[in-house]
N, C-alpha and C positions, 0 to 999 in steps of 0.2 A: 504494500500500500504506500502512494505515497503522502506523506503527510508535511506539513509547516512544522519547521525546528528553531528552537531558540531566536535568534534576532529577528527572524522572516515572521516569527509566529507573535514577536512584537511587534512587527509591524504593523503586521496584520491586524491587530486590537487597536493599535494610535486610528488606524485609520478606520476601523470599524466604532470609535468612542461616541462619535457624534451623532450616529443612532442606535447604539447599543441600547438604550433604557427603552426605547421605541418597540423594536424588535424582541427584549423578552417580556414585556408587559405583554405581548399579544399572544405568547406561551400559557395555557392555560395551568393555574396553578404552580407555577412558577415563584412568584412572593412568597406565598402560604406553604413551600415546603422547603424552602429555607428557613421560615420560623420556625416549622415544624421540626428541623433538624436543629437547630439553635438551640430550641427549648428541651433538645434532647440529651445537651451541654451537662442540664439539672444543675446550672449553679445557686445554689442555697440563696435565700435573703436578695433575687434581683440582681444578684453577682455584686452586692455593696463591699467594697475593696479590691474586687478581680483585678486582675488582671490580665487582658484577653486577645489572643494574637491572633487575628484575621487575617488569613495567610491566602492570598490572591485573589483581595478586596474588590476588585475590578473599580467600576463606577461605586460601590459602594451599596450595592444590593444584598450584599451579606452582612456588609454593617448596620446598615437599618434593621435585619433581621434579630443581629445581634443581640440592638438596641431593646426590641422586642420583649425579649427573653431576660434582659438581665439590664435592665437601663442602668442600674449602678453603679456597671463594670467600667475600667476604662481599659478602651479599644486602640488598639493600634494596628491599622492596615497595613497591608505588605502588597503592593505589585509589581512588576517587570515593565508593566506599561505605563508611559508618563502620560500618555494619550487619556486611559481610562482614572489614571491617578488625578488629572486635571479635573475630569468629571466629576471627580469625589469628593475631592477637596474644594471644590466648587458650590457645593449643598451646605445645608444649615444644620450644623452638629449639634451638641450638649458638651460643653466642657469634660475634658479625658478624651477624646477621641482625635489620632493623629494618623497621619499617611505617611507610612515612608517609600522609597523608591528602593526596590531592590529583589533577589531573586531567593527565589523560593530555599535552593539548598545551597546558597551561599550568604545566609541572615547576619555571620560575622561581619563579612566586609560593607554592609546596608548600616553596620550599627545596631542592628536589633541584637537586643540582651537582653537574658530571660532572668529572673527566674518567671513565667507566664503561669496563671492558672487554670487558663483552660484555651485550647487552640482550636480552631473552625476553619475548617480550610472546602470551601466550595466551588465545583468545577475546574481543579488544578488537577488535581495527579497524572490526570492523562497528560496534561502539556508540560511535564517536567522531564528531562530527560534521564535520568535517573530516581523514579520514584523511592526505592530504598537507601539510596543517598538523603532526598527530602526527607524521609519519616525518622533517620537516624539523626539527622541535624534539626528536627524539631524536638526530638526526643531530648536533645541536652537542652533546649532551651526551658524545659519545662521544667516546676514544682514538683517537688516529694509528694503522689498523690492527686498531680493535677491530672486534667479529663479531656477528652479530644475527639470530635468532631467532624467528620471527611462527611461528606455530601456530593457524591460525584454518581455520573453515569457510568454504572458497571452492570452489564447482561444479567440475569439470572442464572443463565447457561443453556438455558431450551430455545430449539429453533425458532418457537415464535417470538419470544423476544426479538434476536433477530431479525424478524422479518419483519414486527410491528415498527425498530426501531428502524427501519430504510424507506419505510412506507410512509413514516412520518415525516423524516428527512426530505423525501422526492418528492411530495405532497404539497409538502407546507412552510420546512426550514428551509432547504435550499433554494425553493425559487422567491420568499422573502427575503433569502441574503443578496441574490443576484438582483436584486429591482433595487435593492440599497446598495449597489455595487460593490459588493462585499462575498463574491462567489466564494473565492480561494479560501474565507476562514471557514466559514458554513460546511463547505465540500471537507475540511478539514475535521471539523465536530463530527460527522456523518462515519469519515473513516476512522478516526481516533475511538471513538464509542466501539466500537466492532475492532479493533485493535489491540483494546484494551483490558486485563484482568475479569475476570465475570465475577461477581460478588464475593464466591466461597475462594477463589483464591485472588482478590483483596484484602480479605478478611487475615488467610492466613499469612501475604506479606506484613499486615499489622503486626500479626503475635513473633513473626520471626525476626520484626524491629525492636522487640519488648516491649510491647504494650499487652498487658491484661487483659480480660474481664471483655474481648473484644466482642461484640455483636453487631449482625448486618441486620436492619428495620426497615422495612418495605416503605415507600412512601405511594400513596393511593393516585388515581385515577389512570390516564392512557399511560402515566408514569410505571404504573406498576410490572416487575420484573427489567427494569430499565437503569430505575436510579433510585438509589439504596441510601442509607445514613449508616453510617461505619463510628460506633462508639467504640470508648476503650481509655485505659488512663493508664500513669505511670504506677509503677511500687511506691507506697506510701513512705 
């Protein structure tokens, strides 16, 4: 397959930023299962004191979800793209919440420093290029006991999956990317999703990063067998 790698697949976001929020609001259930994966965080008390790493923030749709779930907490976005970073940092926060610029499994050189208590990372894994690199360098950034969050499209592993998730693509998402001229990322989501891990071994790259307690929760509607919430936390 071929897919968008690193700088091209930033690119690709700067210049898809300016109708990003356009294109997934038209995603049915899309907002509500971000929250719904947020609120799956379970941080105690609204997250009052968190501390909470939003790890490829985009425009800032998993922040507001965040928000959601633990208005308390204070959030700090992490993306690759300065395109979707502007968009972010462009909206009306709640003091605690910061964007930084920088890549998913190199947080060192961004400056981000943990110790974090709980991470959310929505829509990344597949666009990392080493996804067990990324979950072992979120792993040090984290609290004794902190809790973690992945929200991504990962298969079930049965054919229809599969074939719901091309029929959706060919249908709906790719020829909405291409009328926003934005083919190349869309065609990219379509093969990345089918590329990538199917839920049960996502789950087990989790536990072979060290993360515990790991479980995969279905999220509802055309979504279902599609795109999963991947809990899990560190040793206390």
């Amino acid at each position: 397959m071929s897919l968008l790698r690193d700088d091209a697949l930033s690119v690709a976001f700067d210049r898809a930023a300016p109708r990003y929020d356009l294109l997934v609001a038209a995603s049915p259930g899309y907002h509500g299962h971000l929250r719904r994966s947020a609120r799956r965080l379970g941080l105690p008390d609204a997250g009052r004191g968190a501390r909470v790493l939003d790890l490829g923030c985009g425009t800032g749709a998993s922040t507001a979800a965040l928000l959601s779930a633990a208005g308390r907490a204070r959030v700090t976005g992490v993306d690759a793209s300065p395109g979707m970073l502007e968009r972010a940092a462009a909206k009306s926060w709640p003091p605690g919440v910061a964007f930084v610029r920088g890549s998913a499994d190199r947080l060192g050189e961004a400056g981000v420093e943990g110790p974090f208590d709980a991470v959310f990372a929505a829509y990344l894994m597949r666009n990392v290029p080493d996804p067990d690199r990324t979950l072992a360098g979120v792993r040090e950034v984290m609290a004794p006991g902190a809790r973690i969050a992945v929200h991504e499209y990962a298969l079930g592993g049965k054919p229809l999956h599969r074939a719901v998730w091309t029929a959706v693509c060919r249908a709906v998402i790719m020829p909405l990317g291409r009328a926003g001229g934005d083919a190349g990322l869309y065609e990219h989501l379509w093969r990345s999703v089918l590329g990538f891990d199917t839920a049960p071994e996502f789950a087990a790259r989790m536990r072979a990063a060290g993360f515990r307690d790991v479980r995969v929760l279905p999220l509802p509607g055309w979504q279902t067998g599609i795109t999963h919430t991947f809990v899990g936390r560190v040793a206390p």
